[in-house]
N, CA, C and O atoms as a GROMACS GRO file, in nm:
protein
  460
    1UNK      N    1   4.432   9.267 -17.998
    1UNK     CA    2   4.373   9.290 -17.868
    1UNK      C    3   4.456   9.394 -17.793
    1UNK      O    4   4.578   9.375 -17.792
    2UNK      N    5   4.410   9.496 -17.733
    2UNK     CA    6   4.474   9.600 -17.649
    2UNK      C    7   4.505   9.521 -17.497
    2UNK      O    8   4.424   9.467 -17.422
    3UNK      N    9   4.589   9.529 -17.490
    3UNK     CA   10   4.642   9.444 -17.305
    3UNK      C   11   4.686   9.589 -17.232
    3UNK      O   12   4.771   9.670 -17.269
    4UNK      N   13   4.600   9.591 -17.117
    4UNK     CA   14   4.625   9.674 -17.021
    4UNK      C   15   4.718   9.696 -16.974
    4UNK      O   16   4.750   9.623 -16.879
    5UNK      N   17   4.819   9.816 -17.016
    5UNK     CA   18   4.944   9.803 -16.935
    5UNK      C   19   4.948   9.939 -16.850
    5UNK      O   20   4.882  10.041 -16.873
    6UNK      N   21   5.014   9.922 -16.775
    6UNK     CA   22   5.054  10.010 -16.645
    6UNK      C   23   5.196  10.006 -16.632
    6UNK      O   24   5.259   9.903 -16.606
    7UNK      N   25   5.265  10.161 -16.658
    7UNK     CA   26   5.406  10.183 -16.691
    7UNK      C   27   5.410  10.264 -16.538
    7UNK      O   28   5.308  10.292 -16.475
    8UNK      N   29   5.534  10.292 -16.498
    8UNK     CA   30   5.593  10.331 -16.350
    8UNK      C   31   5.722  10.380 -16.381
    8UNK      O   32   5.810  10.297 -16.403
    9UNK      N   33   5.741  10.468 -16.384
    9UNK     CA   34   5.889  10.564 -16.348
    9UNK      C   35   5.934  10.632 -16.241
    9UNK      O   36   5.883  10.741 -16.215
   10UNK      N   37   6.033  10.581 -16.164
   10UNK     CA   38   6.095  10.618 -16.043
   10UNK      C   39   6.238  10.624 -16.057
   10UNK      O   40   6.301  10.545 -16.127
   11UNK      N   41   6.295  10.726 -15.984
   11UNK     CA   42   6.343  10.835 -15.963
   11UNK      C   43   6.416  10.916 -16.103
   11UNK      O   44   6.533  10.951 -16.119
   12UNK      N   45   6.299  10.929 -16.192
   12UNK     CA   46   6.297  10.976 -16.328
   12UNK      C   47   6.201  11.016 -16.392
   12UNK      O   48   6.106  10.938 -16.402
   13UNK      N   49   6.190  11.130 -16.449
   13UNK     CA   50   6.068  11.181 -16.536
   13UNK      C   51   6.000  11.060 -16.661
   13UNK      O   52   6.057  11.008 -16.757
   14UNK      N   53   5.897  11.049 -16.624
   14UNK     CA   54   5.780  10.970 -16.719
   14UNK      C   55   5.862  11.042 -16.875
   14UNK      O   56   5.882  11.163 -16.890
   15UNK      N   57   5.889  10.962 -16.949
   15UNK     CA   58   5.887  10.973 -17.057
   15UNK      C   59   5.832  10.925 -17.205
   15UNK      O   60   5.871  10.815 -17.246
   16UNK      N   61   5.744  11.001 -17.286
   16UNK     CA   62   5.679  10.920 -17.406
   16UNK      C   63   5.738  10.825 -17.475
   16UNK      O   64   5.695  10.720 -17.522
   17UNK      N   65   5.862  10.883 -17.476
   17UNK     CA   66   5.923  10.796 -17.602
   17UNK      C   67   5.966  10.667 -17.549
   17UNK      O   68   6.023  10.587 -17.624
   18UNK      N   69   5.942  10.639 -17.415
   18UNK     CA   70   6.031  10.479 -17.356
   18UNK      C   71   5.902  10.443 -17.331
   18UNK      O   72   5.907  10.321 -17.315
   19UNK      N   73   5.768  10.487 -17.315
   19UNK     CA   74   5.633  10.430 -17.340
   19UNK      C   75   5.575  10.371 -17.458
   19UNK      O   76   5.492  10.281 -17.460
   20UNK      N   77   5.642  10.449 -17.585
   20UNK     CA   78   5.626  10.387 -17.672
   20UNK      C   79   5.708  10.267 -17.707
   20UNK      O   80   5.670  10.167 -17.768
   21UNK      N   81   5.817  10.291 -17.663
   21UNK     CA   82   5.899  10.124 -17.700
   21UNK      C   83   5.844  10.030 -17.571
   21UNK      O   84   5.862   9.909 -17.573
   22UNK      N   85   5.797  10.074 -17.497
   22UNK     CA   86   5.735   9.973 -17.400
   22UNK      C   87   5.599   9.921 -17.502
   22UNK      O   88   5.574   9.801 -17.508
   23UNK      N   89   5.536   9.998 -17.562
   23UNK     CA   90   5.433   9.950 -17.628
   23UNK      C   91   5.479   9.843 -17.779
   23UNK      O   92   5.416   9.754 -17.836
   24UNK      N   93   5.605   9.900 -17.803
   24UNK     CA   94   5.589   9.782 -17.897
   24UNK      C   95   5.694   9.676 -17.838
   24UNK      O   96   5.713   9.584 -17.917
   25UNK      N   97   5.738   9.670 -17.766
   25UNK     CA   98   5.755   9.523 -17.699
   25UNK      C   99   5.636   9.449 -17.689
   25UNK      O  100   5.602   9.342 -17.737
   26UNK      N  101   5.570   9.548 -17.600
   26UNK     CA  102   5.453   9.456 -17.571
   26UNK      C  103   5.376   9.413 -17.697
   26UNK      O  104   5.292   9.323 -17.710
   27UNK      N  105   5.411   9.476 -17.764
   27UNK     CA  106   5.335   9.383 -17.947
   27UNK      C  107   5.347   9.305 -17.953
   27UNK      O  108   5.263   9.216 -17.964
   28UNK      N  109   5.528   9.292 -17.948
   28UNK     CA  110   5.612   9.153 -18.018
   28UNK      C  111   5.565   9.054 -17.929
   28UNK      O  112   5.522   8.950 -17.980
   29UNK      N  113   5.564   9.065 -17.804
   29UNK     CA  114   5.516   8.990 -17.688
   29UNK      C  115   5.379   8.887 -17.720
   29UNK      O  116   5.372   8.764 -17.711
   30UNK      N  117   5.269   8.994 -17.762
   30UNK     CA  118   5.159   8.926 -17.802
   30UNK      C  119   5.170   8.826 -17.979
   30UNK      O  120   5.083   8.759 -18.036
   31UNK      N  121   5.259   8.846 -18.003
   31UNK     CA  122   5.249   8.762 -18.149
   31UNK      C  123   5.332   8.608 -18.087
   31UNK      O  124   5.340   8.512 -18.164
   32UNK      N  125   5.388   8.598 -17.942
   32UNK     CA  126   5.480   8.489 -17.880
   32UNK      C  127   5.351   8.433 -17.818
   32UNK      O  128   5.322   8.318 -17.849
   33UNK      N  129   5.251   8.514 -17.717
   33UNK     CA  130   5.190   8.430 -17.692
   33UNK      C  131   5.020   8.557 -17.690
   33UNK      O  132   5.024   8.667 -17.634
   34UNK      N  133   4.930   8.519 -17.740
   34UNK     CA  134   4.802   8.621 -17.757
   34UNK      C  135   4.715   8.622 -17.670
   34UNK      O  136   4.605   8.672 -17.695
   35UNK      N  137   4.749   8.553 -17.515
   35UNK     CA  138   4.650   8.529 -17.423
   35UNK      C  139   4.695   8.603 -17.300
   35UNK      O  140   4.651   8.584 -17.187
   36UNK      N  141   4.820   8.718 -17.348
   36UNK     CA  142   4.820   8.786 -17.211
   36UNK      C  143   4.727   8.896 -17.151
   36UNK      O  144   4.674   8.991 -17.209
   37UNK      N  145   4.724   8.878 -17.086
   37UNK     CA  146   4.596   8.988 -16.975
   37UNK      C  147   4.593   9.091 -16.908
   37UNK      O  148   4.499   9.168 -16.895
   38UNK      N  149   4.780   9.102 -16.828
   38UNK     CA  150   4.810   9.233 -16.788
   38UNK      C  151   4.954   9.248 -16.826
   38UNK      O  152   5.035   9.161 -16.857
   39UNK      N  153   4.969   9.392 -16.815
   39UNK     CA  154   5.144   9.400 -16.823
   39UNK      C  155   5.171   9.511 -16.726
   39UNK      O  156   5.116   9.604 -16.784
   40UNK      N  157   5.204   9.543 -16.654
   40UNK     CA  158   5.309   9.628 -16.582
   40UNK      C  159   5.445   9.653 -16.576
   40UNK      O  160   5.515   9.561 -16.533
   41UNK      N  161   5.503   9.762 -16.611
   41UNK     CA  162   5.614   9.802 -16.590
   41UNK      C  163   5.680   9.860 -16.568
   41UNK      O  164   5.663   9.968 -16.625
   42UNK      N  165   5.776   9.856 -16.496
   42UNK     CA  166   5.853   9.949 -16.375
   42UNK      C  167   6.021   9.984 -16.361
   42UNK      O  168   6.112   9.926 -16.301
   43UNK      N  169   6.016  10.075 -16.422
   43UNK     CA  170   6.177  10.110 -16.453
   43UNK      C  171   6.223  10.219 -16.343
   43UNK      O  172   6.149  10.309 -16.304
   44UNK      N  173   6.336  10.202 -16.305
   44UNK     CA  174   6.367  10.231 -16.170
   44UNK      C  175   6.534  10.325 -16.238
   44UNK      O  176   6.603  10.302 -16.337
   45UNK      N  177   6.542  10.422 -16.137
   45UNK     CA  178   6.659  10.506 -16.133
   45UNK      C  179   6.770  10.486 -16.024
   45UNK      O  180   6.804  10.599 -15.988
   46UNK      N  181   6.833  10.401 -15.966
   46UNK     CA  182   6.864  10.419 -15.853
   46UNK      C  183   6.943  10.519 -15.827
   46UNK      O  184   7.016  10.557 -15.919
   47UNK      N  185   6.951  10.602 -15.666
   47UNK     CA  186   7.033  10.711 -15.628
   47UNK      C  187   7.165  10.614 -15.609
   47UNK      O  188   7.173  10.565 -15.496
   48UNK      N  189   7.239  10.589 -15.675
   48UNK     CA  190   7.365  10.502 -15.645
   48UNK      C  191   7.518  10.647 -15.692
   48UNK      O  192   7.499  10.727 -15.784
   49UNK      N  193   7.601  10.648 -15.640
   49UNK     CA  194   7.718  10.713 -15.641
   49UNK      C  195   7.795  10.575 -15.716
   49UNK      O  196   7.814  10.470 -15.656
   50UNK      N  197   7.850  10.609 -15.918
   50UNK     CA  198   7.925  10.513 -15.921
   50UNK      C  199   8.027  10.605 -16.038
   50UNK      O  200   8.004  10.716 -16.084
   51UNK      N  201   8.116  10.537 -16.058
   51UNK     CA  202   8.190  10.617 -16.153
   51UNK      C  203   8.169  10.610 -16.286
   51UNK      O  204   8.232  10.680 -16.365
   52UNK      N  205   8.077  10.521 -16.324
   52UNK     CA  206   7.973  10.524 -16.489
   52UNK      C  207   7.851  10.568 -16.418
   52UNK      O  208   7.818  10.578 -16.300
   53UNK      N  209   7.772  10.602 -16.580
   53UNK     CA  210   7.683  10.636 -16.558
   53UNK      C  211   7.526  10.591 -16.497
   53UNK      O  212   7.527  10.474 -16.461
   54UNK      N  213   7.408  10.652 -16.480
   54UNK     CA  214   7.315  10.557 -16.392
   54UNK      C  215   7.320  10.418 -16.468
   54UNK      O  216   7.391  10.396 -16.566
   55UNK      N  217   7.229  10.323 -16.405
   55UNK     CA  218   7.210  10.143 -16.392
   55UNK      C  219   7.088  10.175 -16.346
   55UNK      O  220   7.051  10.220 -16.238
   56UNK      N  221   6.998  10.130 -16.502
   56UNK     CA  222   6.839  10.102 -16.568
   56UNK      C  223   6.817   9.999 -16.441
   56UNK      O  224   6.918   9.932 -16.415
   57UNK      N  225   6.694   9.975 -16.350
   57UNK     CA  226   6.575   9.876 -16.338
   57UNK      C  227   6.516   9.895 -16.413
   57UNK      O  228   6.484  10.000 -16.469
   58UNK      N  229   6.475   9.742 -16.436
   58UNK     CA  230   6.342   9.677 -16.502
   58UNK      C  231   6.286   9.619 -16.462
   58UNK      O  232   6.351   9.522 -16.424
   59UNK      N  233   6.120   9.606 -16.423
   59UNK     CA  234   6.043   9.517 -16.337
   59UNK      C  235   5.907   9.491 -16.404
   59UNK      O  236   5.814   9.571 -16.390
   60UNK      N  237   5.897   9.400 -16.464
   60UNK     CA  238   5.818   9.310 -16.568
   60UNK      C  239   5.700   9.252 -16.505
   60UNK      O  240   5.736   9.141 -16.466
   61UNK      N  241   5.622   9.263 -16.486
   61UNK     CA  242   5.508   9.154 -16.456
   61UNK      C  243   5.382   9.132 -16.594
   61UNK      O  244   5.327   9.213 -16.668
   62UNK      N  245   5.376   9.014 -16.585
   62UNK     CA  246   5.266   8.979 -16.720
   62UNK      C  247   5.176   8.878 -16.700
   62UNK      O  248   5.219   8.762 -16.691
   63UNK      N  249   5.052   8.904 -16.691
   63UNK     CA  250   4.976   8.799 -16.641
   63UNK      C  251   4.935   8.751 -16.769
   63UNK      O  252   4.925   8.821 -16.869
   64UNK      N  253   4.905   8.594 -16.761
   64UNK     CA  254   4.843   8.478 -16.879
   64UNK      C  255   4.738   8.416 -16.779
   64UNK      O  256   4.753   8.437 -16.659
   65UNK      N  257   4.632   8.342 -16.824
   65UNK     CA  258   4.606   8.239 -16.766
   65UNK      C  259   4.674   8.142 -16.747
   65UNK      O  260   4.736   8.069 -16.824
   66UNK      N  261   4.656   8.145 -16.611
   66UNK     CA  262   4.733   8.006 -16.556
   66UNK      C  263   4.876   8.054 -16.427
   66UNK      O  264   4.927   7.991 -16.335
   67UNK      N  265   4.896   8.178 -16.476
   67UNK     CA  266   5.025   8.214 -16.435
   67UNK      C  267   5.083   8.340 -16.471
   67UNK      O  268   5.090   8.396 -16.581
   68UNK      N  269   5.119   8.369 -16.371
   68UNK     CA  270   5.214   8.545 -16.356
   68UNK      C  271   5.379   8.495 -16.368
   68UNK      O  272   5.445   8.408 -16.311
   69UNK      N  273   5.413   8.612 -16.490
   69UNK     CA  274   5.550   8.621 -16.527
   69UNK      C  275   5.584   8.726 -16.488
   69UNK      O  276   5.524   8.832 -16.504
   70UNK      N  277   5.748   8.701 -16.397
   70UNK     CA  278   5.799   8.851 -16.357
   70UNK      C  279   5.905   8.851 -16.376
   70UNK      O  280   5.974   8.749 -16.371
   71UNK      N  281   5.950   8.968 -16.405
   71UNK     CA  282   6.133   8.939 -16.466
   71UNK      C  283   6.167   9.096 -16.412
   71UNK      O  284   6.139   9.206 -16.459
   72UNK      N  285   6.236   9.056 -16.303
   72UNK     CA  286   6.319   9.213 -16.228
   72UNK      C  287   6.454   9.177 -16.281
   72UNK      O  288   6.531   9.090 -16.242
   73UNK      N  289   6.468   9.287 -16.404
   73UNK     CA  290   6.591   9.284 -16.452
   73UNK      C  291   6.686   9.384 -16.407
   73UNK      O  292   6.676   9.492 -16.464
   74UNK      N  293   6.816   9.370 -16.281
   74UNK     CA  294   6.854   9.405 -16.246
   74UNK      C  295   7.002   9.440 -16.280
   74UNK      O  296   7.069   9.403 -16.184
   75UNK      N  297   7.066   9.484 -16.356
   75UNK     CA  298   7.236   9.495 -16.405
   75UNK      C  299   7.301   9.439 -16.265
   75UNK      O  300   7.298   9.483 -16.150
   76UNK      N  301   7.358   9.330 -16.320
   76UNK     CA  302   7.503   9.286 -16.189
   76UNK      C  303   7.584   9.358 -16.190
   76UNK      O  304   7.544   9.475 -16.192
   77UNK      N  305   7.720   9.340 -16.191
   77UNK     CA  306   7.811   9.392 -16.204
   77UNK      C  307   7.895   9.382 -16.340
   77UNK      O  308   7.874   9.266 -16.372
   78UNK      N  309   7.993   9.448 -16.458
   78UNK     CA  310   7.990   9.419 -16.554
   78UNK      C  311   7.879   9.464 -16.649
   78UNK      O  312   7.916   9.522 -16.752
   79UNK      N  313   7.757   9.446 -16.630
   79UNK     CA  314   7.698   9.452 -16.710
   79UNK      C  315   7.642   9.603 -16.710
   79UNK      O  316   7.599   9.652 -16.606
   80UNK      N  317   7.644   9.689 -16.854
   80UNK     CA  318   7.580   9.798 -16.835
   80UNK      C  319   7.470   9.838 -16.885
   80UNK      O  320   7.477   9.850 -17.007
   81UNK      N  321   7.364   9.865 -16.836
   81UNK     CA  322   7.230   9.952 -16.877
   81UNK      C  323   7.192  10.060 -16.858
   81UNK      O  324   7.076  10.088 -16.829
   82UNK      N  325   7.316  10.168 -16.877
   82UNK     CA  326   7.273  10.294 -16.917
   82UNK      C  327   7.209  10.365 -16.971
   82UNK      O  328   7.185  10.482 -16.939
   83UNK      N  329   7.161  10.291 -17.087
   83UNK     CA  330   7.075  10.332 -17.178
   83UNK      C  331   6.939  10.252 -17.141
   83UNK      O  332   6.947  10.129 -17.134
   84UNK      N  333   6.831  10.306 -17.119
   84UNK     CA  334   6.748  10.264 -17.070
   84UNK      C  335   6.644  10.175 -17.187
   84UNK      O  336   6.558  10.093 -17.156
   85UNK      N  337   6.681  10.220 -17.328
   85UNK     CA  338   6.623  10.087 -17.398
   85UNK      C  339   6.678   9.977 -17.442
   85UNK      O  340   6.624   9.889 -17.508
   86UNK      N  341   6.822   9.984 -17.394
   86UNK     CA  342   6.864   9.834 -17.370
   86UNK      C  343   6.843   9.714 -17.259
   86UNK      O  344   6.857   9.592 -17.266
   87UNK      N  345   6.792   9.830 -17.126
   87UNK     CA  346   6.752   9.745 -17.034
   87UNK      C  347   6.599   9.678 -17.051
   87UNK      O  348   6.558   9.566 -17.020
   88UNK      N  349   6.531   9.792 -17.112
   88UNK     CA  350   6.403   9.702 -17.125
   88UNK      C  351   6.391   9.618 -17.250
   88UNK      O  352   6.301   9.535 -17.252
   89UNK      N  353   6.464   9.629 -17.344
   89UNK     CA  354   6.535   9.511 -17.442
   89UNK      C  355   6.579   9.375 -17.348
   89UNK      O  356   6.525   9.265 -17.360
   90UNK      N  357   6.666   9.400 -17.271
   90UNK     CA  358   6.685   9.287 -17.179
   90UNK      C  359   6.550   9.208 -17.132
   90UNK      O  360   6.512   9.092 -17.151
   91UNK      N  361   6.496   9.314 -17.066
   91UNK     CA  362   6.374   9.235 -16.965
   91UNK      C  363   6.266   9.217 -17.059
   91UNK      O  364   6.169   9.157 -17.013
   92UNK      N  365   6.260   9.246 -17.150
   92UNK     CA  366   6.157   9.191 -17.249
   92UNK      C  367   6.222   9.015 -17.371
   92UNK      O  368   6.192   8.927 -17.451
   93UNK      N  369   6.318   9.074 -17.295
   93UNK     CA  370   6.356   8.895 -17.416
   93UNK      C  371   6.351   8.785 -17.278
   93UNK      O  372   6.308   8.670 -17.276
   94UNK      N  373   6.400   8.852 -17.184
   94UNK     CA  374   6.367   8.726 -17.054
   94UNK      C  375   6.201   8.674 -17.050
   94UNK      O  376   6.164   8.557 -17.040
   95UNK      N  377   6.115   8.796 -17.061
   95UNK     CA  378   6.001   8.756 -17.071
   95UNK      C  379   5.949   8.696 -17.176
   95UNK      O  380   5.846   8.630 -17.177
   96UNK      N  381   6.033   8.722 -17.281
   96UNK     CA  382   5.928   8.632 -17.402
   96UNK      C  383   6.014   8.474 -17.372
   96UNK      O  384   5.942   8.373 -17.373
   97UNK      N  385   6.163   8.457 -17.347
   97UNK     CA  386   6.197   8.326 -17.294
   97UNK      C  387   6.074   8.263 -17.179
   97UNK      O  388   6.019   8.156 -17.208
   98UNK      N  389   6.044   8.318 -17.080
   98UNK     CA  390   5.968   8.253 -17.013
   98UNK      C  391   5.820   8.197 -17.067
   98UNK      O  392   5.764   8.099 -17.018
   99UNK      N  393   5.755   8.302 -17.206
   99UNK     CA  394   5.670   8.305 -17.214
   99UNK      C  395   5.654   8.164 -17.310
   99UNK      O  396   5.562   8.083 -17.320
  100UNK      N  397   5.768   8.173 -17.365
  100UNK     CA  398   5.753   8.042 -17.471
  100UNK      C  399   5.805   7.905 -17.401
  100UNK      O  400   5.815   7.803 -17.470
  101UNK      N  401   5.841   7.905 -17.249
  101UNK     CA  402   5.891   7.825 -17.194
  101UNK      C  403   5.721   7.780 -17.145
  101UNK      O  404   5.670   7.670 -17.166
  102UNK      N  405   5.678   7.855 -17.101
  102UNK     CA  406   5.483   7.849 -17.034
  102UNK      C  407   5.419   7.779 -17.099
  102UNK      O  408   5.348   7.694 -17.044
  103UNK      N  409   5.424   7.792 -17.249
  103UNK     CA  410   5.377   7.776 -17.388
  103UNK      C  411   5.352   7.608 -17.414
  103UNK      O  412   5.249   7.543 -17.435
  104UNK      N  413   5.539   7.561 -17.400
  104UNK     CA  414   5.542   7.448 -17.444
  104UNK      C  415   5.523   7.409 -17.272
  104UNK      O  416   5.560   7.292 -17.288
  105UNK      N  417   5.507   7.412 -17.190
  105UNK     CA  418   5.480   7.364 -17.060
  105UNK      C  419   5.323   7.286 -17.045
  105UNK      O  420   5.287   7.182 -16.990
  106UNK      N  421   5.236   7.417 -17.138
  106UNK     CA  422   5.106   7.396 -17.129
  106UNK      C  423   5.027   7.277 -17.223
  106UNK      O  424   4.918   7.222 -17.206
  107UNK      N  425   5.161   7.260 -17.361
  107UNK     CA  426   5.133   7.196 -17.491
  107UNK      C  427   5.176   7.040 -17.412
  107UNK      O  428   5.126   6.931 -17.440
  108UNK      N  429   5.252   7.059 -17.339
  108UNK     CA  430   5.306   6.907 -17.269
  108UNK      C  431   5.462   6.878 -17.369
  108UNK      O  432   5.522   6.777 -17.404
  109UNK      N  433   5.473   6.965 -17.379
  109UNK     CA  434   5.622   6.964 -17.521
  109UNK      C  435   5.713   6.912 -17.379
  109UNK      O  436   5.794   6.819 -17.382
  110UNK      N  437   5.688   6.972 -17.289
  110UNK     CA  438   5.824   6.984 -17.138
  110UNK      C  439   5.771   6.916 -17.019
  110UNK      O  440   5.690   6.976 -16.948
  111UNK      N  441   5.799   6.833 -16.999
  111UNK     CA  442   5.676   6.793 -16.839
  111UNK      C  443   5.788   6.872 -16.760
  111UNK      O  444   5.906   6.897 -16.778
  112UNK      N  445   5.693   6.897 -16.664
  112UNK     CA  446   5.782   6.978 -16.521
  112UNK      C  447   5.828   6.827 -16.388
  112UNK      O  448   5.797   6.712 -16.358
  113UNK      N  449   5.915   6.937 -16.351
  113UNK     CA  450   5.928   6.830 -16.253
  113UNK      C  451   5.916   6.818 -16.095
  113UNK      O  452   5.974   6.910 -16.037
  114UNK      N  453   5.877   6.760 -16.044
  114UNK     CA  454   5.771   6.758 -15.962
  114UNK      C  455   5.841   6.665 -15.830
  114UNK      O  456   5.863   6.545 -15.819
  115UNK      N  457   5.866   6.787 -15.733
  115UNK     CA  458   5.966   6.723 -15.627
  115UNK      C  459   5.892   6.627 -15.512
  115UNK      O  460   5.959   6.572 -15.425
   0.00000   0.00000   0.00000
């Protein structure tokens, strides 16, 4: 199934080749769970002054029935995402964690808990 995605690059030139690894995430994504519906994603440049080099955003949204997954993967401190397909490596394994967390949520594997 083709899932509609919508890619976003800010304060950085659109590039093919990080569209295409956005596309095969989003593969692996659909073999975790085959009922997603949208994907958007949004990788960010910030104008930051630091003494390494830029720090990748990642901003994930994925709709399923039932529920929207979003994972703004942001580098803390320590952590580096210079390379911009390690950051969306990052924010794509948070999302498939959530996605298989949804999964067994829906199977009743996990009851939620309910304040």
């Amino acid at each position: 199934m083709q899932i509609p995605l919508e890619v976003t690059f800010r304060g950085m030139a659109p590039s093919p080749s990080v569209e295409l690894a956005i596309g095969h995430w989003l593969s692996r994504l659909e073999h975790v769970c085959a009922r997603i519906q949208r994907c958007s994603v949004r990788i960010e440049l910030p104008h930051r002054r630091q003494r390494h080099g830029a720090q990748f955003q990642v901003h994930l949204a994925l709709t399923v029935p039932g529920r929207e997954i979003s994972v703004a993967h942001d580098p803390g401190r320590g952590t580096s995402h210079e390379d911009v397909y390690l950051a969306l490596a990052d924010a794509f394994l948070a999302a498939r964690r959530q996605l298989l967390d949804h999964a067994q949520i829906r199977r009743g594997d996990i009851k939620r808990h309910v304040a």
